[in-house]
N, CA, C and O atoms as a Tripos MOL2 file, in Angstrom:
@<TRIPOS>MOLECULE
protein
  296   295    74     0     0
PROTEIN
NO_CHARGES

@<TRIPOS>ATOM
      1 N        -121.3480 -109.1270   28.8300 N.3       1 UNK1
      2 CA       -120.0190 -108.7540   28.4470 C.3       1 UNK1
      3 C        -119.8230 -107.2550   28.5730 C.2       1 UNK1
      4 O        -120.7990 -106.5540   28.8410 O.2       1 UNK1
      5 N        -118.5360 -106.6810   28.3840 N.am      2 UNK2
      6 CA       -118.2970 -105.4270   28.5550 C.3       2 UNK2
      7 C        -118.8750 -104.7000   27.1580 C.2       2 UNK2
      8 O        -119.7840 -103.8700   27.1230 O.2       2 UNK2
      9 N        -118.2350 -105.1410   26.1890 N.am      3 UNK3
     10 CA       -118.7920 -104.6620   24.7580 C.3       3 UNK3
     11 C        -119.9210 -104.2430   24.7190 C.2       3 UNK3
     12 O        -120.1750 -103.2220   24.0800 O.2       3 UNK3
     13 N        -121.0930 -105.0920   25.5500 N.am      4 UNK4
     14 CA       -122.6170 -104.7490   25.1130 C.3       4 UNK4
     15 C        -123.1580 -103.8290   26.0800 C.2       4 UNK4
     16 O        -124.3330 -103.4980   26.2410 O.2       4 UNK4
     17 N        -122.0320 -103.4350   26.7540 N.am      5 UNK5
     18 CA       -122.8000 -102.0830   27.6660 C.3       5 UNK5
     19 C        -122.8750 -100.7370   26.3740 C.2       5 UNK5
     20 O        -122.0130 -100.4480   25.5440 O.2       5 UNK5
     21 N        -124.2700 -100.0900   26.6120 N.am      6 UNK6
     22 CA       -124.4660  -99.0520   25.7140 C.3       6 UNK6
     23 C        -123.6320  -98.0930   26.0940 C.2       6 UNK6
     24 O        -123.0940  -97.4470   25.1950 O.2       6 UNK6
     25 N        -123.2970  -97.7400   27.6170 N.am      7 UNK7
     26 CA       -123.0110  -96.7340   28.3430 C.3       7 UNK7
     27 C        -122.0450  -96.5680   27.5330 C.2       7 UNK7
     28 O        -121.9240  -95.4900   26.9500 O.2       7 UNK7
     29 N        -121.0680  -97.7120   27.3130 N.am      8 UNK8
     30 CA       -119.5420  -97.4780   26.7020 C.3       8 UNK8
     31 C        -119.4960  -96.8550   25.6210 C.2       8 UNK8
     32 O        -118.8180  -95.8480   25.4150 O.2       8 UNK8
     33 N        -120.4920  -97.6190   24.5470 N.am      9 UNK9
     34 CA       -120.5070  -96.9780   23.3990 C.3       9 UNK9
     35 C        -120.6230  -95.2980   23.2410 C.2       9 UNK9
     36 O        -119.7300  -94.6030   22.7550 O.2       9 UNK9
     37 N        -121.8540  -94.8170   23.7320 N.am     10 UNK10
     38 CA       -122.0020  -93.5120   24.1730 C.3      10 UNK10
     39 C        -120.7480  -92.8940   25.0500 C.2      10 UNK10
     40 O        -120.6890  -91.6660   25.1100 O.2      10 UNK10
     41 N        -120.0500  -93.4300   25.5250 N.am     11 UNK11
     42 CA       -118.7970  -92.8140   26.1050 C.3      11 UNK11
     43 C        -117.4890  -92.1370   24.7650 C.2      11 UNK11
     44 O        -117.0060  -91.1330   24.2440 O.2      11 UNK11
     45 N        -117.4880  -93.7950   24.8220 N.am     12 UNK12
     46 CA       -116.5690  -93.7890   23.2870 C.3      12 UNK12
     47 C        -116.9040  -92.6420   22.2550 C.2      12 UNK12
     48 O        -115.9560  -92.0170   21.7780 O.2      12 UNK12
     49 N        -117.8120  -92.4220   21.9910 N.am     13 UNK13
     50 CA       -118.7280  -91.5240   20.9850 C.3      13 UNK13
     51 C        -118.5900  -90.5730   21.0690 C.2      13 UNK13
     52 O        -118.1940  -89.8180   20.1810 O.2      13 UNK13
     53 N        -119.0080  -90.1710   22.6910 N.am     14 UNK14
     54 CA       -118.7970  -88.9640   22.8260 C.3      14 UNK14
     55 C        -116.9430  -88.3790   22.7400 C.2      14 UNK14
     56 O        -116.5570  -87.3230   22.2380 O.2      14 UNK14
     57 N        -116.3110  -89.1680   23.2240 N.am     15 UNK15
     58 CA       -114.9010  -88.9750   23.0040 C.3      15 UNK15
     59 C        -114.3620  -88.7450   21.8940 C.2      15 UNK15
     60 O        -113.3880  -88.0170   21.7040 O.2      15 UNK15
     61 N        -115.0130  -89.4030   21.0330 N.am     16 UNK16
     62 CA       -114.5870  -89.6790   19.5770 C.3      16 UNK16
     63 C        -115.3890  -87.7070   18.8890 C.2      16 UNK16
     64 O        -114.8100  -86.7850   18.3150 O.2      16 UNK16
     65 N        -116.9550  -87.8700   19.3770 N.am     17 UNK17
     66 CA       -116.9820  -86.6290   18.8620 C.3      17 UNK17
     67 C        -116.3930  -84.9940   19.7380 C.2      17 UNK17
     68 O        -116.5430  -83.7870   19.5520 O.2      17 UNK17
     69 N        -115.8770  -85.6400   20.4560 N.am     18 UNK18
     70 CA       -115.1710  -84.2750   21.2330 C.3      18 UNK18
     71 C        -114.1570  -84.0160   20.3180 C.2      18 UNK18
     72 O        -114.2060  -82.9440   19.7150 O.2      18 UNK18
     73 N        -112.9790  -85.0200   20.0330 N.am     19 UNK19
     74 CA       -112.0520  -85.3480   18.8720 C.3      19 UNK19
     75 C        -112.3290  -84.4930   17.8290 C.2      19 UNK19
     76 O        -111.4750  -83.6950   17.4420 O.2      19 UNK19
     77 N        -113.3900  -84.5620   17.3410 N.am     20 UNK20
     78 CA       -114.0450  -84.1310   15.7980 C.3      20 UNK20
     79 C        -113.9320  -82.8100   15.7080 C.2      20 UNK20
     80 O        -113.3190  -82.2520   14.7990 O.2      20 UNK20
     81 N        -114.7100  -82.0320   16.9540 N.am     21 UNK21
     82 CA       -114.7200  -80.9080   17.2490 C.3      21 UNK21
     83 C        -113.8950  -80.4190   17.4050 C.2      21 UNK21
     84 O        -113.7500  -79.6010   16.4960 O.2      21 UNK21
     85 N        -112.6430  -80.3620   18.5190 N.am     22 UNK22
     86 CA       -111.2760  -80.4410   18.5330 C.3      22 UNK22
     87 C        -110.4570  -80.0250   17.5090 C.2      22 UNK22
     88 O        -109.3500  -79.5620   17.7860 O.2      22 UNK22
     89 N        -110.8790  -80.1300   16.2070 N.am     23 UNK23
     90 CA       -109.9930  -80.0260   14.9570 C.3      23 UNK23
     91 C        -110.0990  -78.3260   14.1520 C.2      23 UNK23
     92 O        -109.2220  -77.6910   13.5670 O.2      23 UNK23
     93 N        -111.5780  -77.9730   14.4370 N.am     24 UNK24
     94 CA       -111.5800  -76.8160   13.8040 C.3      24 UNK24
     95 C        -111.0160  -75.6390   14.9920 C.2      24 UNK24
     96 O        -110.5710  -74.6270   14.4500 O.2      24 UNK24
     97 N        -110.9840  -75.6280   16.0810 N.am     25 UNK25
     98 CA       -110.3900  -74.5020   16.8740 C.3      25 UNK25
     99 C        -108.9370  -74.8320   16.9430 C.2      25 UNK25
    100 O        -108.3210  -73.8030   17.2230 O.2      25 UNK25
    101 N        -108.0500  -75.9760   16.7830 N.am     26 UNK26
    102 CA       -106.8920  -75.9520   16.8620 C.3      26 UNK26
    103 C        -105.8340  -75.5020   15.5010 C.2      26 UNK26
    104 O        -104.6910  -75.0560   15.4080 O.2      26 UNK26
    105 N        -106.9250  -75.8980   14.5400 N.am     27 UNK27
    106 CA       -106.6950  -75.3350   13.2680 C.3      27 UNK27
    107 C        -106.8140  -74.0900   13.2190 C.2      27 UNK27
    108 O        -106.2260  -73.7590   12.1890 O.2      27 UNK27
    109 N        -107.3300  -72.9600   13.8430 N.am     28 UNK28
    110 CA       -107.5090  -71.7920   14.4200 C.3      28 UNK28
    111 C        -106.4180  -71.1030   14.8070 C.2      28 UNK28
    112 O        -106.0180  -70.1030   14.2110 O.2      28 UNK28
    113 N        -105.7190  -71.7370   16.1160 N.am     29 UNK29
    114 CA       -105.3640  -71.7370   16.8820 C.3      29 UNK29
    115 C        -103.8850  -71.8390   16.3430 C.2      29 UNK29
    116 O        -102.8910  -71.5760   17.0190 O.2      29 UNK29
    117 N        -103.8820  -72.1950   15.2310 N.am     30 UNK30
    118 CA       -102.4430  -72.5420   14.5910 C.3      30 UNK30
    119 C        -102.0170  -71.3020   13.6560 C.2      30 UNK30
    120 O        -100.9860  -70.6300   13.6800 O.2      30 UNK30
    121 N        -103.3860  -71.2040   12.6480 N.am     31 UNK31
    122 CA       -103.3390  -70.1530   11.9090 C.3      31 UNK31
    123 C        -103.0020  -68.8080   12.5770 C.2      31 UNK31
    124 O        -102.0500  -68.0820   12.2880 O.2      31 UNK31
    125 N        -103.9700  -68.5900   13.5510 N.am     32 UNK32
    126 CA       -103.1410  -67.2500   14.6220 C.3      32 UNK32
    127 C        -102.5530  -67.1190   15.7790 C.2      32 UNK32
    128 O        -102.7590  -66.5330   16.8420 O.2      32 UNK32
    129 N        -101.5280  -68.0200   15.1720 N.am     33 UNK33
    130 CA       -100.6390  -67.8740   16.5420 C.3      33 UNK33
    131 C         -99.8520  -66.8430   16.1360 C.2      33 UNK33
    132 O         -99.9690  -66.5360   14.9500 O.2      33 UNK33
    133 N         -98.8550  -66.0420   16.9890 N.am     34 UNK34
    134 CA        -98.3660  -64.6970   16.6840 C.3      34 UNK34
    135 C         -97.3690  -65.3720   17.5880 C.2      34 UNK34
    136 O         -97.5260  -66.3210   18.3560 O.2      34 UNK34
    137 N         -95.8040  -64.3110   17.1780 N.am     35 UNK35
    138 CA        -94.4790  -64.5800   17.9090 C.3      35 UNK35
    139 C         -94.6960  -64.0240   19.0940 C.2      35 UNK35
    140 O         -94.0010  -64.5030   19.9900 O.2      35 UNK35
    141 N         -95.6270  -62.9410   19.4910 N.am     36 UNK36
    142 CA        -95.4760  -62.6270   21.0510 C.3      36 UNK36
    143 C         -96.7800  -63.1480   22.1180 C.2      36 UNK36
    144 O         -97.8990  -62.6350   22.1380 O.2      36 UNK36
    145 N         -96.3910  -64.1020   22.8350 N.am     37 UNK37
    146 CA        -97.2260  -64.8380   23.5050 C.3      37 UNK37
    147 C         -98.0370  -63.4810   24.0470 C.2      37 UNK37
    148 O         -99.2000  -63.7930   24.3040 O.2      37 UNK37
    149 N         -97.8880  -62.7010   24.1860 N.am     38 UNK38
    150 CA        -98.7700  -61.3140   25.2410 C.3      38 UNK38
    151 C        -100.0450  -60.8630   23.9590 C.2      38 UNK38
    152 O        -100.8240  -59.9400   24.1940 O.2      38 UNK38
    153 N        -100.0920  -61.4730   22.9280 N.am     39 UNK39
    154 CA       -100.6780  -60.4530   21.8630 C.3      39 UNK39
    155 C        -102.0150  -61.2410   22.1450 C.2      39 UNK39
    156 O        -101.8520  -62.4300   22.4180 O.2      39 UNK39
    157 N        -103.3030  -60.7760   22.1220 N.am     40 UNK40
    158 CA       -104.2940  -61.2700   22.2430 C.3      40 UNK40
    159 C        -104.9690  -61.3110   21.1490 C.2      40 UNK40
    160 O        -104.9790  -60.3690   20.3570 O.2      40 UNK40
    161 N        -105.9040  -62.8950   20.8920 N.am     41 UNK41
    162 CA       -106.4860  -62.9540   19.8300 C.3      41 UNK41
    163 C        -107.7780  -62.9630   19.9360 C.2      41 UNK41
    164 O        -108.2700  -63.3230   21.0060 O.2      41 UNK41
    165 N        -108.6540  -62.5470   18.7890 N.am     42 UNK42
    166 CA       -110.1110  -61.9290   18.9990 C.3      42 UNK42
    167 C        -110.8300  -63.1500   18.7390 C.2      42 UNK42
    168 O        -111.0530  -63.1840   17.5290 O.2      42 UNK42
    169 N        -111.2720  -64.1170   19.2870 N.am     43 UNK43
    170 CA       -111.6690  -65.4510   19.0500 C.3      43 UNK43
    171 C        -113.0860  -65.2650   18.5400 C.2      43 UNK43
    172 O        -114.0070  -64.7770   19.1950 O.2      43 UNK43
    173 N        -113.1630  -65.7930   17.0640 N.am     44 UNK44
    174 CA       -114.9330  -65.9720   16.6920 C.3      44 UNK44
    175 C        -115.5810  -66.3410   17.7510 C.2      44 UNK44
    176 O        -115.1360  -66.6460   18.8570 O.2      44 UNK44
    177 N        -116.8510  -66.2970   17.3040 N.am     45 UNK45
    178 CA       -117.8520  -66.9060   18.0870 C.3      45 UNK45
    179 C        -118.3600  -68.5670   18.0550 C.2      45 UNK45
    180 O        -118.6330  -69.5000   18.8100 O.2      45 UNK45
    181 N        -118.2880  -68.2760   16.8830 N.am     46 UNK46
    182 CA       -118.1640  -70.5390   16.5220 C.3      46 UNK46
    183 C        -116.9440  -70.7020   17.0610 C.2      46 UNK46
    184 O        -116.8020  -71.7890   17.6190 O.2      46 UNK46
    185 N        -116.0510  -70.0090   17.0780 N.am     47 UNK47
    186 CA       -114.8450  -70.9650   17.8310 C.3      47 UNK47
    187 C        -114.8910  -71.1050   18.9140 C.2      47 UNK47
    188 O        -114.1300  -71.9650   19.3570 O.2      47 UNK47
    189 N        -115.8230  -70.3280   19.9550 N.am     48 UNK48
    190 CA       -116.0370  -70.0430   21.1930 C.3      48 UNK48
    191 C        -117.2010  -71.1290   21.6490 C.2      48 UNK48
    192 O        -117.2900  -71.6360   22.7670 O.2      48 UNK48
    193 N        -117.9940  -71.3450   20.6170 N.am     49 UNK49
    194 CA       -119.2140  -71.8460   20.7350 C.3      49 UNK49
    195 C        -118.5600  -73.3750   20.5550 C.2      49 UNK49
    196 O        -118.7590  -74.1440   21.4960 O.2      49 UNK49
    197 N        -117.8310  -73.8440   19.4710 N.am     50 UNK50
    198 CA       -117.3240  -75.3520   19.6960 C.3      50 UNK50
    199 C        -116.4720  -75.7680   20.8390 C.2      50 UNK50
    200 O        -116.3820  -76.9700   21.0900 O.2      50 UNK50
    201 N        -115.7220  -74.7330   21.6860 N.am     51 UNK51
    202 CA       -115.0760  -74.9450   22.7780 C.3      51 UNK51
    203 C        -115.9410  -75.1130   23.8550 C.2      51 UNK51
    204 O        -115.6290  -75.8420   24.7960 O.2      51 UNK51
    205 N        -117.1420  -74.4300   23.8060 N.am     52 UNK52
    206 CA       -117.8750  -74.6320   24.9280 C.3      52 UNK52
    207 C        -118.8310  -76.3080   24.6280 C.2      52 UNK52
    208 O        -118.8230  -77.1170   25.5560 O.2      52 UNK52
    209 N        -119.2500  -76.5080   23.8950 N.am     53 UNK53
    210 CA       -119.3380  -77.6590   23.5240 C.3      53 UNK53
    211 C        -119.0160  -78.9280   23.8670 C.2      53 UNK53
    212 O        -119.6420  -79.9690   24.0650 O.2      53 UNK53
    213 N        -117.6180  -78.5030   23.8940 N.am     54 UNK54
    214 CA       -116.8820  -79.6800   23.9330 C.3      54 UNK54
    215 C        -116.5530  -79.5830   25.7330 C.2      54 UNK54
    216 O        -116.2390  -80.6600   26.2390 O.2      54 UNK54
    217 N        -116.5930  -78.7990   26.3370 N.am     55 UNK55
    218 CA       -116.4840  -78.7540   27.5080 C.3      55 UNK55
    219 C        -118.1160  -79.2040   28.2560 C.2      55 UNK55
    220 O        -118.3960  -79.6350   29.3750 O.2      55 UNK55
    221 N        -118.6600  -78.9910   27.4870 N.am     56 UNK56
    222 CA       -119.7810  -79.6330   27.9120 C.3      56 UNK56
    223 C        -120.2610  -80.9610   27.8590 C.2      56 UNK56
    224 O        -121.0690  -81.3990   28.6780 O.2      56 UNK56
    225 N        -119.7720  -81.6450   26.8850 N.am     57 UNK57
    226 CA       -119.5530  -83.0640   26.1860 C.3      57 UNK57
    227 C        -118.6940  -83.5150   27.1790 C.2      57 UNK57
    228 O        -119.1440  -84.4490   27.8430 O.2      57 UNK57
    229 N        -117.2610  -83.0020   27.5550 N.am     58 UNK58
    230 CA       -116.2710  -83.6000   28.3110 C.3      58 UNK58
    231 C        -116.4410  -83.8480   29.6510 C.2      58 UNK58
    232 O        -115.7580  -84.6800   30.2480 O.2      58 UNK58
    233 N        -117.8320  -82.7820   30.4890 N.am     59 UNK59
    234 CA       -118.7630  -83.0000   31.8360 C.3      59 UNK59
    235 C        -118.9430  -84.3040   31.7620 C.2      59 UNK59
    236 O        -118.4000  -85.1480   32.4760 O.2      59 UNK59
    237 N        -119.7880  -84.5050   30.8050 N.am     60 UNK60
    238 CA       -120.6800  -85.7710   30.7910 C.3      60 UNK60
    239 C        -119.8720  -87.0340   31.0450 C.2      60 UNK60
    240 O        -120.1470  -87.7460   32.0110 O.2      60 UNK60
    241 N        -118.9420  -87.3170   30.2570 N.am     61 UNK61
    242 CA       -117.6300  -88.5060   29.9970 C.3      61 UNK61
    243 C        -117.4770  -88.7470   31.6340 C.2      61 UNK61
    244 O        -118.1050  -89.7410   31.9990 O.2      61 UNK61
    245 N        -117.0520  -88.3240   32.2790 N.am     62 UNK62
    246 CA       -116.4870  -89.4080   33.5900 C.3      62 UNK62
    247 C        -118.0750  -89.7220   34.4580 C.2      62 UNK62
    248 O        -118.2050  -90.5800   35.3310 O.2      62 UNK62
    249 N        -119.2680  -88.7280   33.9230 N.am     63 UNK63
    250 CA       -120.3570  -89.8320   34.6520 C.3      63 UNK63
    251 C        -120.8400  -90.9260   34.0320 C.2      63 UNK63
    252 O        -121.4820  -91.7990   34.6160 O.2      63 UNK63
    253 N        -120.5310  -90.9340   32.7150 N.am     64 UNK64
    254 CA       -120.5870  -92.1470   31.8830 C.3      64 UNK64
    255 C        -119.8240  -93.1010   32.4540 C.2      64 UNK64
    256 O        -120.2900  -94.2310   32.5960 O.2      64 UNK64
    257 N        -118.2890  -92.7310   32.9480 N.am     65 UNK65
    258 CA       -117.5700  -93.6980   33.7880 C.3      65 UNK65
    259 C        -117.8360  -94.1860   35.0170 C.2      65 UNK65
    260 O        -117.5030  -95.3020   35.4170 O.2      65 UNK65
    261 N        -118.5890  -93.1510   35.7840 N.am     66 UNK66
    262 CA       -119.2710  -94.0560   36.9520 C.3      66 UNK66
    263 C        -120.8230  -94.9260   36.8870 C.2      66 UNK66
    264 O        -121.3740  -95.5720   37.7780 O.2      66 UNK66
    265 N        -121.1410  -94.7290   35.8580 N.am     67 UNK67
    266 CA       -122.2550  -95.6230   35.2400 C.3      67 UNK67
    267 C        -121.7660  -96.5710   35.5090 C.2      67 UNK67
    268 O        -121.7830  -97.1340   36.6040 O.2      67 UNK67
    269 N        -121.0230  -97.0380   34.1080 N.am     68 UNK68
    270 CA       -120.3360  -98.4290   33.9330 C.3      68 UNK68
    271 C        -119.4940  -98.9000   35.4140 C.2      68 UNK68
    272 O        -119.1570 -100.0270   35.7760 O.2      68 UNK68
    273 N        -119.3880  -98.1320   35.8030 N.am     69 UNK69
    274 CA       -118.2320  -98.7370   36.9460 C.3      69 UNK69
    275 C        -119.2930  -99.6760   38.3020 C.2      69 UNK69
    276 O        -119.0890 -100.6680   39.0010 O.2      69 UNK69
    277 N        -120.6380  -98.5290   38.1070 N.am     70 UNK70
    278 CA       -121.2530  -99.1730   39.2910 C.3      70 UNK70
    279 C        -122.2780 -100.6760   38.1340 C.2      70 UNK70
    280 O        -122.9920 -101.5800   38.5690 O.2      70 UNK70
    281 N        -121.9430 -100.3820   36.7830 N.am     71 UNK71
    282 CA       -123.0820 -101.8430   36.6280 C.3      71 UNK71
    283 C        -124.2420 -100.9970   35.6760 C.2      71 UNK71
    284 O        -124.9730 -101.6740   34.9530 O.2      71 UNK71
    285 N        -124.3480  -99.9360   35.6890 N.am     72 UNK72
    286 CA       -125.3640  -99.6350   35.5390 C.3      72 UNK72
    287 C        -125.9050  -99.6150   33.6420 C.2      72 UNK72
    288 O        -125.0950 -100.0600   32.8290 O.2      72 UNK72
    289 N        -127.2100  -99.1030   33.1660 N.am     73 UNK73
    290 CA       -127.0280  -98.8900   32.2860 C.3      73 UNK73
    291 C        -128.5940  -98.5180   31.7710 C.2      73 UNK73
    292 O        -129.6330  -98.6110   32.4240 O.2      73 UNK73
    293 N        -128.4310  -98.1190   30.5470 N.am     74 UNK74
    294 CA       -129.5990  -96.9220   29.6530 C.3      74 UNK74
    295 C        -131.1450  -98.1530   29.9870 C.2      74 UNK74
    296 O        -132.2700  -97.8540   29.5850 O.2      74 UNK74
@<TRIPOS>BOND
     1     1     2 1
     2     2     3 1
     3     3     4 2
     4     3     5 am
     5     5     6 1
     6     6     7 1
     7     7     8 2
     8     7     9 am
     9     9    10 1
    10    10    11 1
    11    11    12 2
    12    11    13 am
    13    13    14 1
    14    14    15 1
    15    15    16 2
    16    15    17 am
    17    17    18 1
    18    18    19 1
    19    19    20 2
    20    19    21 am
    21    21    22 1
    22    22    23 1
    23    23    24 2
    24    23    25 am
    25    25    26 1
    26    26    27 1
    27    27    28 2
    28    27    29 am
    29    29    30 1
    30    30    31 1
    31    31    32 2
    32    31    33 am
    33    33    34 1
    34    34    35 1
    35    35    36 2
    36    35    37 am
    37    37    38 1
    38    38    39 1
    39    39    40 2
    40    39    41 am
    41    41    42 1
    42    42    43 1
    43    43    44 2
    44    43    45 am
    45    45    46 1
    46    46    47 1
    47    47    48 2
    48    47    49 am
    49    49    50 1
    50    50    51 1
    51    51    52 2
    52    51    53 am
    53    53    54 1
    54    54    55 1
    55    55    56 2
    56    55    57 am
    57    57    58 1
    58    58    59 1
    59    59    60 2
    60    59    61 am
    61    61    62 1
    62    62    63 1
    63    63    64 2
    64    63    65 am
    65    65    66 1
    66    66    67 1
    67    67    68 2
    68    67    69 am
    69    69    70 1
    70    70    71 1
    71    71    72 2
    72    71    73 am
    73    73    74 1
    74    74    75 1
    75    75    76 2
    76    75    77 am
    77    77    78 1
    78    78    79 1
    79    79    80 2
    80    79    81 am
    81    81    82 1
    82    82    83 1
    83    83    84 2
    84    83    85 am
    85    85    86 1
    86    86    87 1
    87    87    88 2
    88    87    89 am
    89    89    90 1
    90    90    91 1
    91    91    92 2
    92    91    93 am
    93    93    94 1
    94    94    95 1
    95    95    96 2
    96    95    97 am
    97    97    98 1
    98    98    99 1
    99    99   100 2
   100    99   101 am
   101   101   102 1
   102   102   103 1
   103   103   104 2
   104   103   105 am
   105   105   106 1
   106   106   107 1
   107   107   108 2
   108   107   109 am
   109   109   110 1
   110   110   111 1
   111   111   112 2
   112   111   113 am
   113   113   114 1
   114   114   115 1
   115   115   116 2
   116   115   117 am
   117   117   118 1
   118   118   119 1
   119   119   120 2
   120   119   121 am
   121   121   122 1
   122   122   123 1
   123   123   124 2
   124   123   125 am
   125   125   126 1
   126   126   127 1
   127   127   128 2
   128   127   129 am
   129   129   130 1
   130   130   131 1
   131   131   132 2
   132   131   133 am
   133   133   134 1
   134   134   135 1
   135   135   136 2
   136   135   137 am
   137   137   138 1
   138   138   139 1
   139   139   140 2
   140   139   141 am
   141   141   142 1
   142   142   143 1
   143   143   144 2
   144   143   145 am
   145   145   146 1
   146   146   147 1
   147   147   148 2
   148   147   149 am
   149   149   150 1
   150   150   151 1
   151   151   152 2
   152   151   153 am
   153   153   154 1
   154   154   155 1
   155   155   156 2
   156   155   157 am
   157   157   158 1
   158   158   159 1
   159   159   160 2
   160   159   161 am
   161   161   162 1
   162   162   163 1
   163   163   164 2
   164   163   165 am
   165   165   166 1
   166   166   167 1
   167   167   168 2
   168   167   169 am
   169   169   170 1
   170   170   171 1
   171   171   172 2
   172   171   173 am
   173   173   174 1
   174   174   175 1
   175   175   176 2
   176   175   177 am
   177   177   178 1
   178   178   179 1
   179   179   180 2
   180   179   181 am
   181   181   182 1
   182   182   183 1
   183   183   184 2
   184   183   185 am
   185   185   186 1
   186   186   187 1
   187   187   188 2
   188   187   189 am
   189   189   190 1
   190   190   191 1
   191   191   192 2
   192   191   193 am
   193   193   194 1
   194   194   195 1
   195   195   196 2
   196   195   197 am
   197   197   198 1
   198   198   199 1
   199   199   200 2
   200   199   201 am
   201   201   202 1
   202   202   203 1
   203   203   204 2
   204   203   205 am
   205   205   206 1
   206   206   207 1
   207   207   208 2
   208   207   209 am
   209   209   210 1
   210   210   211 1
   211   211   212 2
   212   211   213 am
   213   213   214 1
   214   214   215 1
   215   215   216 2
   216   215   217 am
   217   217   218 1
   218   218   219 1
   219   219   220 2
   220   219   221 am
   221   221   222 1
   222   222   223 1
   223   223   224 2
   224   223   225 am
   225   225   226 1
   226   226   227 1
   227   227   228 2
   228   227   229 am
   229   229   230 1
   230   230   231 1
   231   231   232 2
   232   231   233 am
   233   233   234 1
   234   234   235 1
   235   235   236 2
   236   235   237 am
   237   237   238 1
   238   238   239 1
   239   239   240 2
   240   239   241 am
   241   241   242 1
   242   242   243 1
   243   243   244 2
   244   243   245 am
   245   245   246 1
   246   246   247 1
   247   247   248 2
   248   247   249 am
   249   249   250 1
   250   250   251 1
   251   251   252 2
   252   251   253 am
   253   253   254 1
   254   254   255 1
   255   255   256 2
   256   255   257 am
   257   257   258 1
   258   258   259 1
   259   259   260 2
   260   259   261 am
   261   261   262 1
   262   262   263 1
   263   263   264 2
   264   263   265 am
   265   265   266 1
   266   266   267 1
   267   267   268 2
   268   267   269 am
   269   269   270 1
   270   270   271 1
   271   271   272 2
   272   271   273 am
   273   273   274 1
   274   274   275 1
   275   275   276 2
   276   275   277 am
   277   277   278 1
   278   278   279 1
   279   279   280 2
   280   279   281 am
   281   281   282 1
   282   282   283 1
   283   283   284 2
   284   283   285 am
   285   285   286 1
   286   286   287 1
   287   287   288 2
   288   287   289 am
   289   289   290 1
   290   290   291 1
   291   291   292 2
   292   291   293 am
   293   293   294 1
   294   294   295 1
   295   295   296 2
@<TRIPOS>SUBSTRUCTURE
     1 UNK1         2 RESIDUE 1 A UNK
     2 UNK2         6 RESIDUE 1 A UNK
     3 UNK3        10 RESIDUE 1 A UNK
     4 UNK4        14 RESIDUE 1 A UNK
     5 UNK5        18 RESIDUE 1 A UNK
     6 UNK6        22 RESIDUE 1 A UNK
     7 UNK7        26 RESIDUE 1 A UNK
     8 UNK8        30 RESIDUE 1 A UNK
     9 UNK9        34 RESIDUE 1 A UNK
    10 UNK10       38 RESIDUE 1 A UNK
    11 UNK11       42 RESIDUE 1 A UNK
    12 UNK12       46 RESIDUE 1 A UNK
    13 UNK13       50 RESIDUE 1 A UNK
    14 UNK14       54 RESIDUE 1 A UNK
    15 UNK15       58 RESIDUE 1 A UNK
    16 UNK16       62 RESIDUE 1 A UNK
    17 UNK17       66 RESIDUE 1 A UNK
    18 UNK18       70 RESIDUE 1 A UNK
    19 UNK19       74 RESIDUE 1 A UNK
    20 UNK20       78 RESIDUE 1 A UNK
    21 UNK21       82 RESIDUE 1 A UNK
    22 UNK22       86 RESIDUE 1 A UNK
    23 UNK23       90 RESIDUE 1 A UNK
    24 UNK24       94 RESIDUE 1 A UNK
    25 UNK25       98 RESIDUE 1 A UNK
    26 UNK26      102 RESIDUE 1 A UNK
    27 UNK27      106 RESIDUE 1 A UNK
    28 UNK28      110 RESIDUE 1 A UNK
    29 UNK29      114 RESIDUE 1 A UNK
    30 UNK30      118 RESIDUE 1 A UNK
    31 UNK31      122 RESIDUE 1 A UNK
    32 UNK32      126 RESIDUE 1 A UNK
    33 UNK33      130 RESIDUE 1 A UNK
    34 UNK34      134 RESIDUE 1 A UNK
    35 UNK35      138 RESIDUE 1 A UNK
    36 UNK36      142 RESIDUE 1 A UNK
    37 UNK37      146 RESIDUE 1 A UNK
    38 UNK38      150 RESIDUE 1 A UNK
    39 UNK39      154 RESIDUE 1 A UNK
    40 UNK40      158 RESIDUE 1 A UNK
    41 UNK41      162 RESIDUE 1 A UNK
    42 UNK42      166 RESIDUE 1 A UNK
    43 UNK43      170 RESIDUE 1 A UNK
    44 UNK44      174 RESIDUE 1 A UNK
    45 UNK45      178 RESIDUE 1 A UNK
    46 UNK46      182 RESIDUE 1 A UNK
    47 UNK47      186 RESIDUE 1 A UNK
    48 UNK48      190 RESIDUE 1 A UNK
    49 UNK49      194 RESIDUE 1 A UNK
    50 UNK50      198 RESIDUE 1 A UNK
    51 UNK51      202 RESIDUE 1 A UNK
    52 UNK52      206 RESIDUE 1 A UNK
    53 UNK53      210 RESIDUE 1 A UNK
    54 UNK54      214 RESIDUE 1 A UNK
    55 UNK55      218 RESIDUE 1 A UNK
    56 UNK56      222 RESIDUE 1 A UNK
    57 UNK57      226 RESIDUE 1 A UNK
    58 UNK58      230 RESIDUE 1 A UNK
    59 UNK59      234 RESIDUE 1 A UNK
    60 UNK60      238 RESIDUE 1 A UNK
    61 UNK61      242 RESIDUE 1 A UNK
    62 UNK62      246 RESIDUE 1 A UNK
    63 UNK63      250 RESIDUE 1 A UNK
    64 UNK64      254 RESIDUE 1 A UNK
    65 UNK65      258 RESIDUE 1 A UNK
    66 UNK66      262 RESIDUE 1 A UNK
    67 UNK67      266 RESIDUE 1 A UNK
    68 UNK68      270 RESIDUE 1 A UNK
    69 UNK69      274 RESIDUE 1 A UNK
    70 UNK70      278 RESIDUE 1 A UNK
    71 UNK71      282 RESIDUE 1 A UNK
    72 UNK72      286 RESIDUE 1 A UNK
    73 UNK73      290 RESIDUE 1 A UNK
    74 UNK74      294 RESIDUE 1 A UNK
């Protein structure tokens, strides 16, 4: 069945924890926003560090999709 592919789960997961992550830089991102789009903001380093993260997490996701697509699995 589709359900019992692991690949998915680990897909899902990872999506789900990209999500998770997602929450503390936009919450950020809200707090300093400023009225003039030109003003630049001095971004922490954990905020820098969960963005990269998650861009790294988000690599992984579509080869998880060609896993499953060709059959394959853990």
């Amino acid at each position: 069945e589709f359900y019992d592919n692991p690949v998915l789960h680990v897909k899902v997961g990872l999506v789900v924890i990209i999500g998770i992550l997602s929450i503390w830089p936009t919450v950020f991102f809200i707090r300093n926003r400023k009225g003039d789009p030109t003003d630049v903001v001095n971004i922490p380093a954990h905020i820098r560090n969960i963005i990269a993260a998650e861009i790294i997490l988000l690599t992984i996701v579509p080869y998880l999709a060609v896993m499953m697509a060709h059959g394959l699995r853990f």
